[in-house]
C-alpha positions in Angstrom: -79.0 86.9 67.3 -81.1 83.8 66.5 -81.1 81.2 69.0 -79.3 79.0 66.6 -76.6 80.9 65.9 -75.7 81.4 69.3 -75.4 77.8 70.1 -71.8 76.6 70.0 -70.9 73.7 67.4 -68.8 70.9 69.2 -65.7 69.5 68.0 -64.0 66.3 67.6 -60.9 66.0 69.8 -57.9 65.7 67.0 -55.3 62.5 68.1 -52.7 63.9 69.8 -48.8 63.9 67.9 -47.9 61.7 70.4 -50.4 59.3 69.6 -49.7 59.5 65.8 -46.1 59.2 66.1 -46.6 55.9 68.2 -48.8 54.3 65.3 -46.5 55.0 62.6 -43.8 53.6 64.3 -45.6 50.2 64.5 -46.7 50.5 60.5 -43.0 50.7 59.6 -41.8 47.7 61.5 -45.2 45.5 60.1 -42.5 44.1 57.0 -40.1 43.2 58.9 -41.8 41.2 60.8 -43.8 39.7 57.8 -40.0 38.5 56.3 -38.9 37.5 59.7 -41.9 35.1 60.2 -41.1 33.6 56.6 -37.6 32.7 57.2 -39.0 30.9 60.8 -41.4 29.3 58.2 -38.9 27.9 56.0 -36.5 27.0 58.7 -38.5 24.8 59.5 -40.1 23.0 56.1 -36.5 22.5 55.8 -35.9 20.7 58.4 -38.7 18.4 58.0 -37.8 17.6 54.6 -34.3 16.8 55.7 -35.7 14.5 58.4 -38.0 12.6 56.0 -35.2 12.6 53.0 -32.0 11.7 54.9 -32.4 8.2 57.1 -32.0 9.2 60.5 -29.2 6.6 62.0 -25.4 6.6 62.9 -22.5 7.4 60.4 -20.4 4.2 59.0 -18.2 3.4 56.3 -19.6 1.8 52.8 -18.4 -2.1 52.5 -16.5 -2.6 49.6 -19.0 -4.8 47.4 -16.7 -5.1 44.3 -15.6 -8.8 43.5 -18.4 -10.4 45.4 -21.3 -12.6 44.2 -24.4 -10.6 44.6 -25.8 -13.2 47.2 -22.8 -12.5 49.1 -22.8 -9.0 49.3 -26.8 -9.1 50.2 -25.4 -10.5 53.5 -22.9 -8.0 53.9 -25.2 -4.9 53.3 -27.8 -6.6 56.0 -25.4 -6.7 58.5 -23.7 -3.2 57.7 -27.6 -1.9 57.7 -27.2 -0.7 54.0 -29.7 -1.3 51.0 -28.6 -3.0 47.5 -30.0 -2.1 44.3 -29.1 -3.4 41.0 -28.9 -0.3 38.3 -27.2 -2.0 35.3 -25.9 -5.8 34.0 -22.4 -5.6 32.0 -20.7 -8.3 30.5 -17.0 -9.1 32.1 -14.4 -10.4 30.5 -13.2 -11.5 34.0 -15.8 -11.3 36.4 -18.0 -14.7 36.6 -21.6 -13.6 36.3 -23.3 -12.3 39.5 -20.6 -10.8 40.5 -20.7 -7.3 41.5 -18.5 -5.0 39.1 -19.2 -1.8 40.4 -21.0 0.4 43.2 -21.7 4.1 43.9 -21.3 5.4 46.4 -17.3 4.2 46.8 -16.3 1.7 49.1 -15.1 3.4 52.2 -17.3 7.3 51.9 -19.5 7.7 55.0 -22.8 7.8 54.5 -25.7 7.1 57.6 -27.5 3.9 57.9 -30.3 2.8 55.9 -28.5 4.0 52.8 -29.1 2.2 49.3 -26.1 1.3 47.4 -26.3 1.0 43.7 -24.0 -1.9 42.3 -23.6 -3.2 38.8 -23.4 -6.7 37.8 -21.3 -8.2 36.0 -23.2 -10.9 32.9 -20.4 -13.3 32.7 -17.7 -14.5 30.7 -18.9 -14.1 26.5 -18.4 -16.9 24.4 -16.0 -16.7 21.2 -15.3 -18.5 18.3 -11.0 -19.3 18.0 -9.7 -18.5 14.7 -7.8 -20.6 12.7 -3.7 -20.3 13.1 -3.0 -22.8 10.3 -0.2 -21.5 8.7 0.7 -18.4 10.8 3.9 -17.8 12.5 3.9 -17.2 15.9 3.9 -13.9 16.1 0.7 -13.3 13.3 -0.8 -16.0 16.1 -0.7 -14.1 19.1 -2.4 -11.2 17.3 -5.4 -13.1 16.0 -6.0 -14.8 19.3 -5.5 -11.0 21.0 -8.0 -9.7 18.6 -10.3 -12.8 19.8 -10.3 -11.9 23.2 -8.3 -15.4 23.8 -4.2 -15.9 24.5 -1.6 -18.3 23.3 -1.2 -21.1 25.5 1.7 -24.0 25.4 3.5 -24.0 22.6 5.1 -27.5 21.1 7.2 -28.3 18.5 7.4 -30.8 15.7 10.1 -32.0 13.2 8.6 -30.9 9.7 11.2 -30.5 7.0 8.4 -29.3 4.4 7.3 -26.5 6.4 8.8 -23.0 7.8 10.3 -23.2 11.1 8.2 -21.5 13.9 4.5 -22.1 11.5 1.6 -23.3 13.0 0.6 -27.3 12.4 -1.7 -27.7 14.9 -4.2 -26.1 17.9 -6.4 -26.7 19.9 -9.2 -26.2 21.1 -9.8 -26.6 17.1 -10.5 -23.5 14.7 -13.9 -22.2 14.5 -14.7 -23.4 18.2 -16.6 -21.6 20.7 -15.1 -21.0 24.3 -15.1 -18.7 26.7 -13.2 -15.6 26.3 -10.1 -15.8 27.6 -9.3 -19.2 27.0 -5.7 -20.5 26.4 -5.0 -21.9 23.3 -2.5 -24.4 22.6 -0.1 -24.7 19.5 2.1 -26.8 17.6 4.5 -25.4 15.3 7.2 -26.9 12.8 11.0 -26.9 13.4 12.0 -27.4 9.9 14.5 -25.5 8.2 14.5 -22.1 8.2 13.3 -19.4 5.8 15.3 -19.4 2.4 15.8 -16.3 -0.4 16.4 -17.0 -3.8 20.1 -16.1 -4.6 21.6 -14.3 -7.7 22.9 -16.5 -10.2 22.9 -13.9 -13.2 26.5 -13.5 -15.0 27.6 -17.0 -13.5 29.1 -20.1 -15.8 26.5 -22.9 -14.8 29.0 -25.4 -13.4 29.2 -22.1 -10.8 25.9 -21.6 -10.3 25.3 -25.7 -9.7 28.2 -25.9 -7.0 27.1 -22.6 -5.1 23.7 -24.2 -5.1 24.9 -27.2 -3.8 26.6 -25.5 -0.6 23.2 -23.3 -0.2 21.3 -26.5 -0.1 19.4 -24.8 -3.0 17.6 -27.1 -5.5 17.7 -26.4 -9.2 15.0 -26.9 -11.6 15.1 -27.0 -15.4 17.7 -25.6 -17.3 17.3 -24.0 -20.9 19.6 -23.1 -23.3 19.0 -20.0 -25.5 19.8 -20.1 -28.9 23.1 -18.4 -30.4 22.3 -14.9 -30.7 24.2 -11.5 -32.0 25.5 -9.8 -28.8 24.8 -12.5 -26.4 26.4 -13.2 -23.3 29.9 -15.7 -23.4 28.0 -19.3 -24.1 27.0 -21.5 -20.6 27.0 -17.6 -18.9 23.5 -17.5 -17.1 21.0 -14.7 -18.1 18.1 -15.3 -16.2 16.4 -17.5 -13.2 13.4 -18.0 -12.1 12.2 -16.8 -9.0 14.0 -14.1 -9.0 17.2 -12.8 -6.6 16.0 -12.2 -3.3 12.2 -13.8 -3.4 11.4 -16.1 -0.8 11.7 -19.5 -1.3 8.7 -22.4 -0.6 10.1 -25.4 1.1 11.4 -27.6 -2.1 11.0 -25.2 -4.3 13.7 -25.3 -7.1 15.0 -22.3 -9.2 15.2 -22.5 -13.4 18.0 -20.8 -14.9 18.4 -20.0 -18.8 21.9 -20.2 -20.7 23.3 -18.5 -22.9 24.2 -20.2 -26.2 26.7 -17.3 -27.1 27.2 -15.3 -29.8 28.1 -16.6 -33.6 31.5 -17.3 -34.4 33.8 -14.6 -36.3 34.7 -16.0 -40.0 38.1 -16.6 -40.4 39.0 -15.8 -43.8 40.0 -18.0 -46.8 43.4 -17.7 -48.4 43.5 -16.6 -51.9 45.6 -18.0 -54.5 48.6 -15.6 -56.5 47.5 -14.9 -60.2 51.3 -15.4 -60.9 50.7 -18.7 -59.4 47.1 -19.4 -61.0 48.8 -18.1 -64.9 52.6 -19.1 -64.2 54.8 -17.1 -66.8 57.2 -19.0 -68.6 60.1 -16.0 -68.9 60.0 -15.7 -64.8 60.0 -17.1 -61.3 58.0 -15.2 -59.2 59.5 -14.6 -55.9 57.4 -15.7 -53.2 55.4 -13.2 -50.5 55.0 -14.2 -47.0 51.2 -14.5 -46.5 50.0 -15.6 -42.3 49.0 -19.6 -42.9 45.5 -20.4 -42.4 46.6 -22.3 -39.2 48.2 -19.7 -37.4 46.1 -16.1 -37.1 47.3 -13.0 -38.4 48.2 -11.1 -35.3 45.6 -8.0 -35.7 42.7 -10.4 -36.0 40.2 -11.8 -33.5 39.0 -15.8 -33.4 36.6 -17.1 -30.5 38.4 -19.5 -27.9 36.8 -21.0 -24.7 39.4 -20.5 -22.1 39.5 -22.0 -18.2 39.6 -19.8 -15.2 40.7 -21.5 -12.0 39.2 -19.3 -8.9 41.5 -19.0 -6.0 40.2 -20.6 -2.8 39.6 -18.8 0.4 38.4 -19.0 4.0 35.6 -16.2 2.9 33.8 -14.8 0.3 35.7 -12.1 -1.3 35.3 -10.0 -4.7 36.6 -12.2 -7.5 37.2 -10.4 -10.8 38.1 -11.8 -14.7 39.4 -9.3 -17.0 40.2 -10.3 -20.9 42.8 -8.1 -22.2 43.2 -7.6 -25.8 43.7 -5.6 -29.0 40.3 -3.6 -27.9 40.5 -3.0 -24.8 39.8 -4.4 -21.1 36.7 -6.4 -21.4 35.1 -7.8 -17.7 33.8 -11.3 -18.4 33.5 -12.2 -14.7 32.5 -10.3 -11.3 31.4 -11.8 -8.2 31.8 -12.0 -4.3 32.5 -15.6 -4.4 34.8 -18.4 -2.1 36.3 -19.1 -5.2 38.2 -23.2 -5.2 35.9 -23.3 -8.8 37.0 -23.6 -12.2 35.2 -21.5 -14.4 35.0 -21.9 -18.6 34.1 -19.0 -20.9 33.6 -18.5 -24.6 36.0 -15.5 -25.9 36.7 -13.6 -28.6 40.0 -12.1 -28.8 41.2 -9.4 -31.3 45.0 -9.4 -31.6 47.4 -10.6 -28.5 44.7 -11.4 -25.3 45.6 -11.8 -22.0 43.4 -13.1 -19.1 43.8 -11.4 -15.7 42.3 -12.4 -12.5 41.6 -10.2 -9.6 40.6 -10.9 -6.0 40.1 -7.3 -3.8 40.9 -5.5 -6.6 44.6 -7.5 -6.9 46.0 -8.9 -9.6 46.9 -12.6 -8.8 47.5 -14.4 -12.3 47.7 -13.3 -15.9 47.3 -15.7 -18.5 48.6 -15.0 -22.0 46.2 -15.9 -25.0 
């Protein structure tokens, strides 16, 4: 053997298990404590931002800054050791300007001292213009002033016979003026008569038609009488008015009627000579035929007659009906809701034997042969 070959190689001592198991163990727990270090880390940025965020001081109650001029409430928040800081300018119909309007936080949450309020301020009181209530009724009034911001104040009245009752005459402060929102304004209206419709005077005989106006305290205007006419109405029966039943009547405002002139008379015919009597015959006498005179009407024909219907009076209007019986049938020449205490007159034509009936509710009260 060679010299080198019998020298022994040396080798290094392996780590015992022991000695690997221990530095495993420390390897596994090397996260852990890596995460626990970062949660101590962020504990405590936490805290230090909370300290330099939140004011440090005691706990109190916010004041309650709504309602107060802004000077005022300056003094309030330095002795309650709050801040004030203005964040927005509103205009108030009922807040004077400078005054606070609202705040955040509430009045009353606890918050620690130092704290800044935000308030809001109100701008004031805008100025409008007052419309103008000439002519309105109340009621029209109080909406345009509502829709102006403004309300009705005192209202007066004044004797006006022309004019509506309960229209505006007068205000003040004056139309077209500029006031404060809010403002009261004051009106005078009229307490004339009241509102008026125009009433039906179609189918009436015009002495009717005046007297009924008369006791409605109803004016009329012009009266025109139509021509004679085939078909028309019984003559002095109204046809038409103007305005019209039902329209509201203007303070003196009068109403026209038209008149009928009636329809043209029926010929009554001519007698006629005999031809015995026109080429008399010596040999004979004639003996005479009874013929109806030209005086007295045969009974099966019809003449035109104006007749007079005296209404019966009452305590309140009831229906009031005038029938014309004849040869032809039942012929209505009169139908109202009337108080009656009137006379009325009517042009007729009557064919045969006539008879004029008057009803009142649908009873027959007189009957009037023609």
């Amino acid at each position: 053997m060679s010299e080198g070959s019998g020298r022994q190689r040396r080798r290094r001592p392996r780590p015992s298990e022991s000695g690997r198991r221990n530095r495993r163990s420390f390897l596994d727990y090397l996260p852990l404590a890596s995460l626990l270090a970062l949660v101590v880390v962020v504990i405590v940025v936490a805290i230090a931002a909370y300290d330099w965020l939140v004011p440090s001081g005691r706990l109190i109650s916010v004041p309650p800054f709504i309602g107060m001029s802004f000077a005022k409430a300056q003094d309030l928040a330095a002795s309650s050791h709050v801040g004030l800081r203005v964040v927005a300018h509103r205009v108030d119909l009922h807040a004077p300007k400078q005054t606070i309007i609202g705040q955040l936080p509430s009045a009353g949450e606890k918050v620690r001292e130092g704290r800044v309020i935000d308030v809001i301020l109100s701008d004031g009181v805008p100025m409008v213009t007052t419309p103008n209530l000439s002519n309105l009724s109340i009621r029209d009034a109080q909406v345009a002033l509502g829709n102006a911001h403004l309300r009705l104040g005192k209202v007066a009245q004044s004797q006006n016979l022309h004019v509506v009752a309960g229209i505006v005459l007068e205000q003040h402060p004056d139309p077209f003026s500029s006031v404060p929102a809010g403002t009261a304004v004051d009106v005078t209206v009229a307490s004339g008569h009241p509102q008026m419709y125009a009433p039906s005077f179609i189918g009436m005989s015009l002495d009717f038609a005046k007297k009924a106006a008369k006791d409605a305290q109803i004016a009329l205007g012009g009266i025109t009488d139509m021509p004679i006419s085939p078909g028309a109405k019984p003559k002095g029966t109204i046809v038409a008015q103007d305005p019209v039943a039902g329209q509201a009547l203007t303070p003196g405002q009068k109403i026209s009627l038209q008149v009928s002139g009636g329809a043209p008379p029926t010929p009554t015919p001519s007698p006629t000579a005999s031809p015995q009597l026109l080429s008399p015959s010596p040999s004979a006498s004639p003996t005479p035929t009874p013929t109806p005179t030209p005086v007295l009407p045969s009974p099966g024909g019809s003449r035109v007659m104006r007749i007079s219907v005296a209404l019966p009076q009452s305590a309140v209007a009831q229906p009031v009906r005038v029938v014309l019986e004849d040869a032809t049938g039942s012929k209505t020449i009169f139908d109202q809701t009337t108080t009656g205490g009137v006379t009325l007159s009517f042009d007729v034509t009557v064919v045969g034997q006539g008879t004029i009936e008057t009803y009142v509710n649908d009873k027959l009260v007189s009957s009037t042969p023609l």
